[in-house]
C-alpha positions in Angstrom: 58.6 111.1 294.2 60.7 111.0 297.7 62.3 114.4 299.0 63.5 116.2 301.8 65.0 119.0 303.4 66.8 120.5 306.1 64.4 121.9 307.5 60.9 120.0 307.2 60.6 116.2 307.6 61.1 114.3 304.2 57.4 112.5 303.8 55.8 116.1 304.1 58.0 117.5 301.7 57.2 114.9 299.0 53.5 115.0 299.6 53.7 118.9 298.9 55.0 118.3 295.8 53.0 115.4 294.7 49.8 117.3 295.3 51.7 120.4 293.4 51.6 118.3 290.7 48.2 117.1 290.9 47.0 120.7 291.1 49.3 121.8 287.8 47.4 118.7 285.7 44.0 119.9 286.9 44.9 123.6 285.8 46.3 122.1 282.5 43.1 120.4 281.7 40.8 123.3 282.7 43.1 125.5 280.0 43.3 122.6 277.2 39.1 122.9 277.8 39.1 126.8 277.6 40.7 126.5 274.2 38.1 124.8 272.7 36.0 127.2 273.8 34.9 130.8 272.6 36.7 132.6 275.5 34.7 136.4 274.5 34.8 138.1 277.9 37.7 140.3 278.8 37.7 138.7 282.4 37.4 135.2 281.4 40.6 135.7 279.5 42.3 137.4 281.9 42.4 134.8 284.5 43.1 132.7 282.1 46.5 134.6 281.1 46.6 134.5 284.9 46.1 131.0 285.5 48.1 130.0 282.4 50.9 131.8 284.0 50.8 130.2 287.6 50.8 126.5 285.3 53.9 127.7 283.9 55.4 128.6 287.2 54.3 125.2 289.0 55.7 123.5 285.9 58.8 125.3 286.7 58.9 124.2 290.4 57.9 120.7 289.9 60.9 120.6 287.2 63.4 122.4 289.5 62.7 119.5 292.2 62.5 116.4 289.4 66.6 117.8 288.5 67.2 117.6 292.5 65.7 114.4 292.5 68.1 112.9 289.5 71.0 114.9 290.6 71.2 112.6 293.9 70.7 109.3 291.7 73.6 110.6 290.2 75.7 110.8 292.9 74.4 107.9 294.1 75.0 106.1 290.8 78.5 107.6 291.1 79.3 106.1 294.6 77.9 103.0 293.6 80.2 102.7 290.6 83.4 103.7 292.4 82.3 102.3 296.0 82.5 98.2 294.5 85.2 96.3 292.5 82.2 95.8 289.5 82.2 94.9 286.1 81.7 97.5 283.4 78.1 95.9 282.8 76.8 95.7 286.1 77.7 99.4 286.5 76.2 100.6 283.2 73.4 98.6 283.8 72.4 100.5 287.0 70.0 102.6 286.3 69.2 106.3 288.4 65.7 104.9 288.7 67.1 101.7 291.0 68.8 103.3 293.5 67.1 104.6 297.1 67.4 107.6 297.9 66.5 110.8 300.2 66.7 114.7 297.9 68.4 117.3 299.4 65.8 119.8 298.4 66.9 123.8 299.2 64.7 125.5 301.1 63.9 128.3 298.3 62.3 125.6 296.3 59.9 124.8 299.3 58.6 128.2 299.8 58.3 128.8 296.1 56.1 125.7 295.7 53.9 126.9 299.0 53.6 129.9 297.2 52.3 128.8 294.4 49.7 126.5 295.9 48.4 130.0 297.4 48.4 131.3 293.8 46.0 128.4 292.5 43.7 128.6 294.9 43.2 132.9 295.1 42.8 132.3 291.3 40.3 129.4 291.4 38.5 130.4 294.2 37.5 133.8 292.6 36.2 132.2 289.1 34.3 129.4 290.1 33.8 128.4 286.7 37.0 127.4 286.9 36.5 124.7 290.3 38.1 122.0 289.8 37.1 118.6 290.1 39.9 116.1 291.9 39.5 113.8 288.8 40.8 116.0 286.7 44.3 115.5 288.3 44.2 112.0 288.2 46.0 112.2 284.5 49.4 111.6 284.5 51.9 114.4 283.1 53.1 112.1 280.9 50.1 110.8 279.2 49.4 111.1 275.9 46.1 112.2 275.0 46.4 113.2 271.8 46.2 109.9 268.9 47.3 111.1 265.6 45.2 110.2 262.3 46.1 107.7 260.3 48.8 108.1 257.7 48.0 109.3 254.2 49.3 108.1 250.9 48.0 111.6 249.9 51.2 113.3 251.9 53.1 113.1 248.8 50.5 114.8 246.3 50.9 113.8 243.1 48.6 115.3 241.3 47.8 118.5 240.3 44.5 119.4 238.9 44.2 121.8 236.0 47.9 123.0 235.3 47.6 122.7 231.7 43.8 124.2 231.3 44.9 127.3 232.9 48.1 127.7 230.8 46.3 127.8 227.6 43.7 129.5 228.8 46.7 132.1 230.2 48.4 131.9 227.2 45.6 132.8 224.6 44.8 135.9 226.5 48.1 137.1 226.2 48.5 136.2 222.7 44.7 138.2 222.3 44.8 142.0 220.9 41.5 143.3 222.9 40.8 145.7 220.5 37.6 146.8 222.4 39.6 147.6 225.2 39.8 151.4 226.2 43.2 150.6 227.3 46.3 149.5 225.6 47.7 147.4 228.5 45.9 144.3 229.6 45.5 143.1 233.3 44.7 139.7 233.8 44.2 139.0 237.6 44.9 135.3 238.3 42.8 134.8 241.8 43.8 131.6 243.9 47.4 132.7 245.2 49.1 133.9 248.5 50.1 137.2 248.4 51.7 140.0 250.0 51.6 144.0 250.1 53.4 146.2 247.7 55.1 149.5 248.0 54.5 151.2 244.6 58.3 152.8 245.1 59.7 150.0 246.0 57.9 147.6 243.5 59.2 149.9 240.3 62.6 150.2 241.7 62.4 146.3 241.5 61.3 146.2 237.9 63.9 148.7 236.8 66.9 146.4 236.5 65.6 143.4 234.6 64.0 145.8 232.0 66.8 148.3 231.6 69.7 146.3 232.4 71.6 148.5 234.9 71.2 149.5 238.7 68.5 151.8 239.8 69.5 155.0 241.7 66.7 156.9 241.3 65.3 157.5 244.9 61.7 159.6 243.5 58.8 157.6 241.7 58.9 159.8 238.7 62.7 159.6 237.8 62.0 155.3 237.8 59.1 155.8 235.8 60.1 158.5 233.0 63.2 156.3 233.0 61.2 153.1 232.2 58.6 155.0 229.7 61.9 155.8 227.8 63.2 152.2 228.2 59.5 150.9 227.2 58.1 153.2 224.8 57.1 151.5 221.3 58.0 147.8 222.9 55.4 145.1 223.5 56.3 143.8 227.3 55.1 141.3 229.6 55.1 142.3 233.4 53.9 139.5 236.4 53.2 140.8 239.4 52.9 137.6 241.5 51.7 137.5 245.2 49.8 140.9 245.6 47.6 141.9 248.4 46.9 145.7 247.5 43.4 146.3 247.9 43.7 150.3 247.9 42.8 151.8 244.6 45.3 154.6 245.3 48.6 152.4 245.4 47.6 150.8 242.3 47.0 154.3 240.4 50.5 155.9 240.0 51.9 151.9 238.1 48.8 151.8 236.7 48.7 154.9 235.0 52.6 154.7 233.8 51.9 151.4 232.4 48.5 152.3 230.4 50.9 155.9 229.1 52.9 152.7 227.0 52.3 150.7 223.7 49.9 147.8 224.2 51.3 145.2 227.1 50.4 143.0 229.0 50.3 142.6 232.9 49.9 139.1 235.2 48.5 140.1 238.4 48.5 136.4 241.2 46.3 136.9 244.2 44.3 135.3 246.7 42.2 139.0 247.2 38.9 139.1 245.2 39.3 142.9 245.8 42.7 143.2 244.9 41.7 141.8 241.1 38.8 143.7 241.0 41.1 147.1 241.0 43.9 146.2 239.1 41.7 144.5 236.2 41.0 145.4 232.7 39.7 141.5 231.3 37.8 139.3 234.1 40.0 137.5 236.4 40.5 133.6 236.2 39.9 131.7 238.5 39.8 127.9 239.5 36.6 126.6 240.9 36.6 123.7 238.7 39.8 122.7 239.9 39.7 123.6 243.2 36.7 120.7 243.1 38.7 118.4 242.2 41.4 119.2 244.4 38.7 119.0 247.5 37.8 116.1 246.1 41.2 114.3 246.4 41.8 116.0 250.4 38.3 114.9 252.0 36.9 111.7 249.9 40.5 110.0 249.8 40.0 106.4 250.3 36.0 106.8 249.8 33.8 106.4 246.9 31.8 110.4 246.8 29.0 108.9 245.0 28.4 106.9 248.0 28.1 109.8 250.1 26.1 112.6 248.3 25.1 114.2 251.2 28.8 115.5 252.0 29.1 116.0 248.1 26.4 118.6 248.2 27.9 120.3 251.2 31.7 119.8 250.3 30.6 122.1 247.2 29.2 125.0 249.0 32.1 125.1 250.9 34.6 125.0 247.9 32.5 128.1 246.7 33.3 129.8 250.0 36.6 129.7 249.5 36.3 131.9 246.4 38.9 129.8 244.2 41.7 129.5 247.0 43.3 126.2 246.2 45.5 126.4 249.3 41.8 127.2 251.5 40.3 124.2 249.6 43.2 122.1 250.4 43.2 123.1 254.1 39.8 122.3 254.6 39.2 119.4 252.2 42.3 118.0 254.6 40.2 119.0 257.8 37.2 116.7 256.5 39.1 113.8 254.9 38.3 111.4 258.4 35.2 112.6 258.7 31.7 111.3 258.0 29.2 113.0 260.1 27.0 115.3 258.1 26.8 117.8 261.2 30.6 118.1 261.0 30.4 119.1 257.6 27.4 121.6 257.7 29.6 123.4 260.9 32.6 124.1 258.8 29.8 125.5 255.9 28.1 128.0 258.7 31.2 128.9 260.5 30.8 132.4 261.4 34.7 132.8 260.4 33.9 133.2 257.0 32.2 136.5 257.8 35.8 138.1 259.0 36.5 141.6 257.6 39.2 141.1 255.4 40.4 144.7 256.7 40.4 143.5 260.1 42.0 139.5 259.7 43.7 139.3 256.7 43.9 135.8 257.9 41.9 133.5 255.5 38.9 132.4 257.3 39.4 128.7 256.0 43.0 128.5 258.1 41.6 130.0 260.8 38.8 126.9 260.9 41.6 124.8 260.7 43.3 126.2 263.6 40.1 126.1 265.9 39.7 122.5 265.3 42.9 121.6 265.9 43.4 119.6 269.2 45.3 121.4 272.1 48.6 119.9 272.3 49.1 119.9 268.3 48.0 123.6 268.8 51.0 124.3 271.0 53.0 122.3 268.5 51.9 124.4 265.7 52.3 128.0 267.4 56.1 127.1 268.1 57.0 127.5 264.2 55.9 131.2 264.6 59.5 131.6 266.1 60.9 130.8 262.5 60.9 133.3 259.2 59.2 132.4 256.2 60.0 130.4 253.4 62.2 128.7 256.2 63.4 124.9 255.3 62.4 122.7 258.4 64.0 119.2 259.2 62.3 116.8 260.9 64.5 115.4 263.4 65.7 119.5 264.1 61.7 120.1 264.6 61.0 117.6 267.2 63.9 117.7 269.3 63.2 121.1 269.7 59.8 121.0 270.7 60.4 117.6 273.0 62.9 120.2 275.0 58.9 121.8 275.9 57.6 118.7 277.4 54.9 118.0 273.8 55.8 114.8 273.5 55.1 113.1 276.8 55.0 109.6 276.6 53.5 106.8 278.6 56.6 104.4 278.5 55.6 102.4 275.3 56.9 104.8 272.7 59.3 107.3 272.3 58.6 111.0 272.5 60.8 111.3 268.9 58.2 109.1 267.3 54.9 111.0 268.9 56.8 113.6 267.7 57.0 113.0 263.9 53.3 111.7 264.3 52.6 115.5 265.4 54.4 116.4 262.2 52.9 114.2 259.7 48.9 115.1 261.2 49.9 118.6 260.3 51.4 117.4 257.0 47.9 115.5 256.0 45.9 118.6 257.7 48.3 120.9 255.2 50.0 123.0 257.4 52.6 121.6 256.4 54.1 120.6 252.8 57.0 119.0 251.7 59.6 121.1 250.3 59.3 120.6 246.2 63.4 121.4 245.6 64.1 118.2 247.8 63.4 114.8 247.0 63.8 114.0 250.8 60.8 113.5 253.0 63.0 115.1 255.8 62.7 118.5 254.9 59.5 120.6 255.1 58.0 123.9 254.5 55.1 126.2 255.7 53.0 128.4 253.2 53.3 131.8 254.2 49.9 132.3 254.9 50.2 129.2 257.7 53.2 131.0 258.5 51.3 134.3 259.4 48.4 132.5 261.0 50.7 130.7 263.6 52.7 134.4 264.1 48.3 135.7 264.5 47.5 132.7 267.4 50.9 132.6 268.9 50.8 135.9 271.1 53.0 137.5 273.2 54.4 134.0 274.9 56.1 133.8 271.1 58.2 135.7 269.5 60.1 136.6 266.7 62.7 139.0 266.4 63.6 139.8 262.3 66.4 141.7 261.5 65.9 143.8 265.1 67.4 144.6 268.6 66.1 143.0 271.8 64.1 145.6 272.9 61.1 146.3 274.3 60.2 142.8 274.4 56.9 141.5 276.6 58.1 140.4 280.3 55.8 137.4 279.3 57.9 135.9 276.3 58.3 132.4 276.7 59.8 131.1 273.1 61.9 133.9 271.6 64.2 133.8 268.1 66.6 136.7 266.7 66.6 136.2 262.5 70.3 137.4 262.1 70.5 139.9 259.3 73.9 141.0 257.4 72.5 144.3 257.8 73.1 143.9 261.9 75.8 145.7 262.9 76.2 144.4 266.8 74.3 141.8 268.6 73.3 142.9 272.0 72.0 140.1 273.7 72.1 141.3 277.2 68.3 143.2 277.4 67.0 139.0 277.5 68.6 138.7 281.1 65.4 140.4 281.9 63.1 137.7 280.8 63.6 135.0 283.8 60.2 133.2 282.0 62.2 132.7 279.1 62.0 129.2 278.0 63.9 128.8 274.9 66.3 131.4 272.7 67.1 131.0 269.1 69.6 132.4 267.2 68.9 131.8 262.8 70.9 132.2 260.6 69.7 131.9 257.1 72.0 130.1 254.6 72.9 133.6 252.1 74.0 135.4 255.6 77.9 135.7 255.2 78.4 137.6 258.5 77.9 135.8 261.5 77.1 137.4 265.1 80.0 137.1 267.6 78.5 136.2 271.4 81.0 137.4 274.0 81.8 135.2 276.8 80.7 137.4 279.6 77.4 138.2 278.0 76.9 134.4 278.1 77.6 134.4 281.8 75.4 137.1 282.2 72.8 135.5 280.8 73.0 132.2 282.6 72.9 133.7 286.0 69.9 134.9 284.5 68.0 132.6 282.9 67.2 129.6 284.6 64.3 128.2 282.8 65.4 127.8 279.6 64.6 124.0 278.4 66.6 125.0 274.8 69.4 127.4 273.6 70.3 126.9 270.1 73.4 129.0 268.9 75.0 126.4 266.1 76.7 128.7 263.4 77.6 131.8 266.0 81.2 132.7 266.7 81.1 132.0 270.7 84.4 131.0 271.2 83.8 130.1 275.2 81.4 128.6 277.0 81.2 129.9 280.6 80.9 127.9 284.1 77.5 129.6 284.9 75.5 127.3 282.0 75.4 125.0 284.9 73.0 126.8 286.2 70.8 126.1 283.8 69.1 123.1 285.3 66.4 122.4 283.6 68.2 122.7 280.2 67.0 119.7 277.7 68.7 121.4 273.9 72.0 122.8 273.8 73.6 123.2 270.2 76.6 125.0 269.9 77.6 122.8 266.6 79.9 124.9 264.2 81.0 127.5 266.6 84.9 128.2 267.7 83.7 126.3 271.2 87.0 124.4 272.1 86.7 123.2 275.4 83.1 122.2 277.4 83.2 123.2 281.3 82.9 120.8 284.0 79.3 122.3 285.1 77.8 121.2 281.7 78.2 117.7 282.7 75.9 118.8 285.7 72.8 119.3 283.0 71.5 115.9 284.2 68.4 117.0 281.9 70.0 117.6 278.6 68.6 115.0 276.2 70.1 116.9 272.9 73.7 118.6 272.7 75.6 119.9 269.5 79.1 120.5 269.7 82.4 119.8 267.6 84.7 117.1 268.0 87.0 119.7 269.1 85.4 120.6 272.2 85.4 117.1 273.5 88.4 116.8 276.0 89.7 113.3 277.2 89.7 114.9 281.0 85.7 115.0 280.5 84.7 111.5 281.8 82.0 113.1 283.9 79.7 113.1 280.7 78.8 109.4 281.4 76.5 111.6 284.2 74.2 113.1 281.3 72.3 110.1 281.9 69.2 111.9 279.3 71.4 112.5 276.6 69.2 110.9 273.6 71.1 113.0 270.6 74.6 113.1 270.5 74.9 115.8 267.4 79.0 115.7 266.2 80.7 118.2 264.0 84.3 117.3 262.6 86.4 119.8 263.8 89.9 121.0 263.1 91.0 117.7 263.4 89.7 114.7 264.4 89.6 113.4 268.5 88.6 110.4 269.8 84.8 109.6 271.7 85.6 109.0 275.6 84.6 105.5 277.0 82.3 107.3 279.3 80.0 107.4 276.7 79.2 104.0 277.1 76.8 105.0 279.9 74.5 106.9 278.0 72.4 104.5 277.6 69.4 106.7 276.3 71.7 107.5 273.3 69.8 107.9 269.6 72.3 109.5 267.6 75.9 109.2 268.0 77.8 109.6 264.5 80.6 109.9 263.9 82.3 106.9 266.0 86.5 107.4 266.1 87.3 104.2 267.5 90.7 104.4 269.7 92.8 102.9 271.2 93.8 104.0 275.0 91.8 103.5 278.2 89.9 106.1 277.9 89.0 106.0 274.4 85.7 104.5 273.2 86.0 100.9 271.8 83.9 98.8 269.5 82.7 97.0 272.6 81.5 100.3 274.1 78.5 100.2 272.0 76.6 97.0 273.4 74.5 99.0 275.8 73.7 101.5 273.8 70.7 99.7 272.3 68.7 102.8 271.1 71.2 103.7 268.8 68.8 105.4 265.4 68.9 106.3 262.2 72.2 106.4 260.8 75.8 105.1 262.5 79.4 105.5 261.0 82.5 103.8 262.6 85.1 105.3 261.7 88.9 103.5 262.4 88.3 100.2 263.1 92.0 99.3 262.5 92.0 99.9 266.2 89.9 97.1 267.1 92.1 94.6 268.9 90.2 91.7 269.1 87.0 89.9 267.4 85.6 89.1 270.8 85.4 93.1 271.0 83.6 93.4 268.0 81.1 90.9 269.2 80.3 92.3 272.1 79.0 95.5 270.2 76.2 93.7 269.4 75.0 95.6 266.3 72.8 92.8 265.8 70.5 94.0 268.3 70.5 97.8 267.1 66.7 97.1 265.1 66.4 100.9 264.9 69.6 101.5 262.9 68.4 102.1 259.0 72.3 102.9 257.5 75.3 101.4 258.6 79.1 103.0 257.9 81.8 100.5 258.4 85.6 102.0 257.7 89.2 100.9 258.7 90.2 103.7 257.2 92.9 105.1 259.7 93.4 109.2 259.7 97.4 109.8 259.9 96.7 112.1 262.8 95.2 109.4 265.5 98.0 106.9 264.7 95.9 104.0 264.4 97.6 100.7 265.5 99.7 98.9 262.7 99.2 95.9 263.8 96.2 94.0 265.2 96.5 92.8 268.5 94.6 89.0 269.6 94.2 86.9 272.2 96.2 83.3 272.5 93.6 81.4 271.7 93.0 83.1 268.5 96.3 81.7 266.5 94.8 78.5 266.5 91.9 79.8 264.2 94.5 81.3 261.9 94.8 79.4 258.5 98.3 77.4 257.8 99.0 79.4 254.5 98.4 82.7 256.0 102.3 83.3 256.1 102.8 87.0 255.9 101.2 89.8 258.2 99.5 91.1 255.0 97.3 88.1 255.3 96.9 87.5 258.6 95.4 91.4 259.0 92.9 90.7 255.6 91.9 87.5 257.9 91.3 89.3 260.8 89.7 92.5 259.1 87.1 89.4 257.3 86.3 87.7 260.9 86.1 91.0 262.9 83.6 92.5 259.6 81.6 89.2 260.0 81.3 89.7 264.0 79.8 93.2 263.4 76.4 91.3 261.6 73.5 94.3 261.7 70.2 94.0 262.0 68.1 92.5 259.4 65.9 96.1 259.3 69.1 97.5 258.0 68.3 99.5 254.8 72.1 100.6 253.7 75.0 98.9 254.9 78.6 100.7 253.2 81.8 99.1 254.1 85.1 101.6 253.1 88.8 100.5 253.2 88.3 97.2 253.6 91.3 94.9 253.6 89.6 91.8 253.9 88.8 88.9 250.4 85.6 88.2 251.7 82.2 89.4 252.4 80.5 87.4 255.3 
């Protein structure tokens, strides 16, 4: 790194920072080994909250001085560009990192670095435990020292073991008139399932309407039940209570005795809580050991032969018996063990002392917990950021890791991209089954967490995370680092202005669930407010809000990497948001683009280009031609102007992913154009969208321009127009070859006879 300033010469300046940065590694390491450790002392963890902090704060310096070292390759780049008579492709082909330069860097910057060099070493010097070796900070920030486990046919889960066994065992009870019973309604506790408290109130009012078919308004617990004992009285009736955690005798009571007051009944209770069927039983619970065998079977011995290993046989079945018939603990840990073949490995999972945990005090299942602990650290910080998200929440991939790439996870070491480290974070929590495929979908895209994950990653996450449901922004730690409001219908007014207190804050969510019909209005000058404010946010993620203005001040926000404001009223983009030289993703509408906005060819990070249609439909500006970073960028309006982006725009863009629609290619004007594009060279592309469909509002061009030396190509008998466009639409299709790793290629309105 080269820097200077006004005020100190520029060599001393960049050594600072470099030996900043060496520092911030060496802390990072020290912390990443403290959290494979049993940190039990109250001091010990106290400078480490204190440490932690100061890492966070160097981070934030070291960041601050990166954006003032891009910002003057920018301008650099710019004067470059505008300085020389050069061709488009020598310009776009210039990259920030080739240029010489010397950084401005302001003087506030410098002191705060100095300041927090003084920090580390107070902090290290009083906890020598903590002294740090200098080869610890010989790691660069960027390498990846985390290797993901080998993908497992065993992520899609075919099977499922004992389904039919426990149905007819299920159904024969019910059918079963237990005659030696004292009491005339059965309770069969089904043990094996996440669960969750009840309110005995609450949980009657709930079975009132499907049993007496009308609304309950009965506010005391007598009224609901003499009204159901009327309702019931001389009826046989099946009632499932599914997901129950109760383990108090004294909320079971006042259901318990209504139901028993009725003719003979029966009642399925599913829970995970051995207690909880103890209480609320009248036949023994069922459980499923047997199958819970199998299914550890199928997590830890994939791809191995068990009677080749007896030893981890033996052990694997003491620790199915810990976990008490849970199939989701079995699964957890049976995917814990599936790589592992050291019998010591094993037998510490069997003696964990986490299986002791009071179920009073951690209703966290000891089996998750293990899972946690043996997680490595930077798929640990990976895991506790879905604790800013509610349950039974539908997660996307691509959404997922762009999201957690704005906080620096997915540093990479130049030979692969951060996206693909980070869907190899996601699919090691898939195969460790934190994760799980969501069962409605047939895609692979979308995923889901089990609640009782869910409630672990809320129980490790602390107070740097957190998650506001269906609440104001108050009272909120000064520490919060990762923060998300759950919008509600039920929320009258969104006051977002107590977070302008929270300067750590490094990202802000706003979800809104799919049944929510009202959505929260952001005013323009809370924004503002807000952006003067905070200054470390990395991501800021208000698609599906009615903000109907973005202000100047989010160009303060310099160190912003995720910006979605897709599906908002957002008509126009500011100037200063083309100064977010670090923004890698942004979400907007096609109305907010603006053909004045040619400074976007400076968000020279931009990787995900995320397009709504709007209102109607605009144009792309050429300037995008110079993000050459670009992933995703669809849809593509082709046009026809200057400053419109053309078919040929899209031969340096040679990271282009996924899936990529063209949209009016009527407007191309010559084949030449089209084979400059050079889709051929886009390997990464997996669906291509070819259409000459023309929308009446862009007045595409009637006719299709060529050069001279093109109407000798032209076939004699092509006499009218009509064929001489179908030839030109067939030579201009063939000049847009893909890739061969193409998967789907769809060609619409299509003039042409021909297929190439």
């Amino acid at each position: 790194m080269a820097g200077c300033s006004t005020s100190e010469p520029c060599t001393h300046v960049s050594e600072d920072f470099e030996m900043l940065q060496k520092t911030m590694l060496s802390i990072q390491k020290v912390l990443e080994n403290t959290e494979e450790k049993d940190m039990q002392s109250f001091s010990e963890k106290l400078h480490i909250k204190e440490l932690s902090g100061a890492a966070h704060d160097a981070e934030d310096v070291l960041e601050e001085y990166e954006y003032e070292v891009l910002r003057a390759k920018v301008i650099a780049r710019r004067q470059v560009g505008s300085g020389r008579k050069r061709k488009f492709e020598e310009v776009c082909e210039t990259s920030t990192d080739d240029i010489p330069i010397l950084v401005p860097v302001p003087n506030d910057l410098i002191i705060r670095m100095k300041e927090i060099k003084k920090r580390f070493d107070t902090i290290t010097k009083e906890w020598d435990t903590l002294r740090l070796r200098e080869s610890d900070g010989l790691r660069r920030r960027d390498d990846h020292v985390w290797t993901p486990k080998p993908t497992s046919s065993l992520l899609h889960e075919p099977n499922v073991h004992g389904r039919e066994k426990d149905k007819e065992y299920i159904i024969q009870m019910l059918l079963e008139d237990h005659e030696n019973s004292k009491n005339s309604v059965s309770v069969l506790p089904i043990v094996g399932m996440g669960g969750i408290d009840f309110d005995v109130l609450e949980l009657t009012r709930k079975i009132f309407p499907p049993i007496t078919k009308r609304s309950c308004y009965y506010t005391e617990l007598n009224e609901i039940v003499d009204a159901l004992r009327e309702e019931l009285m001389g009826k046989r009736f099946l009632l499932v209570l599914d997901d129950v955690w109760n383990d108090k005798p004294n909320l079971w009571t006042p259901l318990r005795d209504f139901l028993f007051a009725l003719e003979p009944g029966k009642v399925i209770v599913t829970t995970w809580n051995e207690s909880t069927a103890k209480i609320m039983q009248t036949v023994p619970p069922h459980r499923f050991f047997e199958d819970c065998w199998l299914i550890f079977l199928q997590q830890a011995f994939e791809g191995r032969d068990p009677t080749a290993l007896p030893e981890l046989v033996e052990i694997g079945k003491k620790i199915v018996v810990k976990c008490k018939g849970l199939p989701l603990a079995v699964k957890v840990l049976g995917g814990l063990l599936r790589f592992e073949s050291d019998d010591w490995k094993w037998t510490d999972i069997l003696d964990s002392e986490l299986w002791e945990l009071d179920e009073e005090e951690d209703q966290i299942l000891p089996a998750l917990r293990l899972r946690y602990d043996r997680m490595p650290p930077a798929l640990k910080q990976c895991f506790m950021h879905f604790s800013l998200f509610p349950n039974d929440y539908d997660f996307y991939k691509n959404n997922i890791v762009r999201l957690l790439m704005s906080q620096g996870l997915f540093r990479s070491d130049g030979t692969e991209r951060e996206e693909d480290i980070g869907r190899a974070f996601l699919d090691d929590l898939l195969q460790r089954s934190i994760l799980e495929y969501d069962p409605n979908y047939e895609s692979k895209e979308l995923l889901k967490m089990h609640d009782l994950v869910h409630d672990l990653a809320q129980s490790v996450a602390g107070e740097e995370f957190i998650r506001v449901d269906y609440g104001e922004l108050r009272n909120l730690p000064g520490e919060v680092r990762h923060l998300s409001l759950v919008w509600s219908n039920s929320i009258s007014n969104l006051n977002l202005l107590p977070l302008k207190k929270l300067k750590s804050l490094r990202k802000f969510l706003i979800i809104i669930r799919d049944d929510i019909f009202m959505h929260p209005e952001v005013h323009v000058d809370v924004l503002n407010d807000l952006f003067r404010n905070l200054k470390r946010l990395r991501a800021l993620y208000l698609r599906w809000t009615r903000i109907g203005l973005l202000p100047d001040s989010i160009g303060n926000l310099k160190l912003l990497r995720y910006l979605d404001v897709g599906d908002t009223d957002v008509k126009r983009l500011p100037e200063s948001i083309f100064g977010l030289y670090n923004l890698q993703t942004l979400g907007i509408t096609y109305d907010a683009l603006e053909e004045s906005h040619e400074a976007i060819k400076d968000l020279v990070n931009l990787r995900h280009f995320l397009l709504n249609e709007g209102t109607y439909p605009k144009y792309l500006l050429s300037g995008i031609r110079h993000l050459t970073k670009l992933q995703t960028l669809t849809p593509i309006h082709i046009g026809r102007e200057s400053r419109h982006f053309k078919i040929q725009d899209l031969k340096n863009l040679s990271h282009l992913k996924g899936s990529l629609l063209i949209l009016n290619l009527k407007n191309v004007t010559s084949v030449e154009d089209a084979e400059v594009a050079n889709l051929k060279s886009k390997k990464d592309l997996k669906l291509l969208d070819l259409s000459w469909k023309c929308n009446d509002i862009l007045h595409c061009n009637s006719s299709h321009g060529r050069n001279s030396g093109e109407s000798s190509n032209v076939p004699s008998e092509a006499t009218s127009s009509l064929l001489i466009a179908d030839w030109f639409e067939e030579q201009v299709l063939a000049s847009l070859e893909p890739h061969t790793n193409l998967e789907e290629f769809i060609v619409s309105y299509y003039s042409g006879i021909r297929f190439p």
